[in-house]
N, C-alpha and C positions, 0 to 999 in steps of 0.2 A: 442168663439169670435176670427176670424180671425184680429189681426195684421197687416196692411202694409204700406213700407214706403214709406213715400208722396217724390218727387224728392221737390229741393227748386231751380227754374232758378233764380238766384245772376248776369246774367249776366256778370259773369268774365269775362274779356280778357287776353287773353294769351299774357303775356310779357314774354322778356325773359334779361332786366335787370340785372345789378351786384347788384344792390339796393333789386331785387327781389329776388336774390339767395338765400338760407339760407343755413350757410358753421355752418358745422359739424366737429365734430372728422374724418368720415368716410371718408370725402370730402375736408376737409382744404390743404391739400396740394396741389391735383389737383386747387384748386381754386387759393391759393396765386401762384403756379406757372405759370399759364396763366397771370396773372396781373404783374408779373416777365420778360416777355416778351418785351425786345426783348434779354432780359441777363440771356438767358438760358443757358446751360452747355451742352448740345447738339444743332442741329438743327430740332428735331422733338418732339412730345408727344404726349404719344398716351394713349386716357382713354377709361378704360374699364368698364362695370359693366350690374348688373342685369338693368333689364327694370323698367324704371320710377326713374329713380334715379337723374337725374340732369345731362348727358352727354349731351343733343341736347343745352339745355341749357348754360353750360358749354363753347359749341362750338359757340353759339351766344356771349357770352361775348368775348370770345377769338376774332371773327370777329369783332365785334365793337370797340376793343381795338386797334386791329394789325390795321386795314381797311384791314381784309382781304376778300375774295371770299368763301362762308361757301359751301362746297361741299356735301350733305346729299347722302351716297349712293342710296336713293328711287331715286334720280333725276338725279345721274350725267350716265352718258354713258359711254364707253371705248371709 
């Protein structure tokens, strides 16, 4: 007997929420420091990591916190 697994459409939508975040050991710094904002100890930060981790994310709280302009490299141009 073949096994398979049925998908389940839940209809999510993709928010990208401080509420929605979920801050971790791995993540907690990056996250309180964006909320830290605009009394950072430099003028820049910059997050790094593997794929699917919470960065695009990240970078939406940051814009709705700052009111800033979210620049995704897919979209922006030179």
């Amino acid at each position: 007997m073949t096994r398979r697994q049925l998908p389940l459409d839940f209809n999510a939508v993709q928010t990208y929420f401080v509420e929605d975040f979920v801050v971790g050991k791995s993540n907690k710094m990056a996250h309180d420091t964006i909320l830290n904002w605009p009394n950072w100890p430099s003028n820049g930060l910059l997050i790094y990591g593997d794929k699917k981790v919470g960065k695009t994310h990240l970078a939406h709280i940051f814009r709705h916190h700052a009111k800033a302009i979210l620049c995704i490299k897919k979209t922006c141009s030179n």
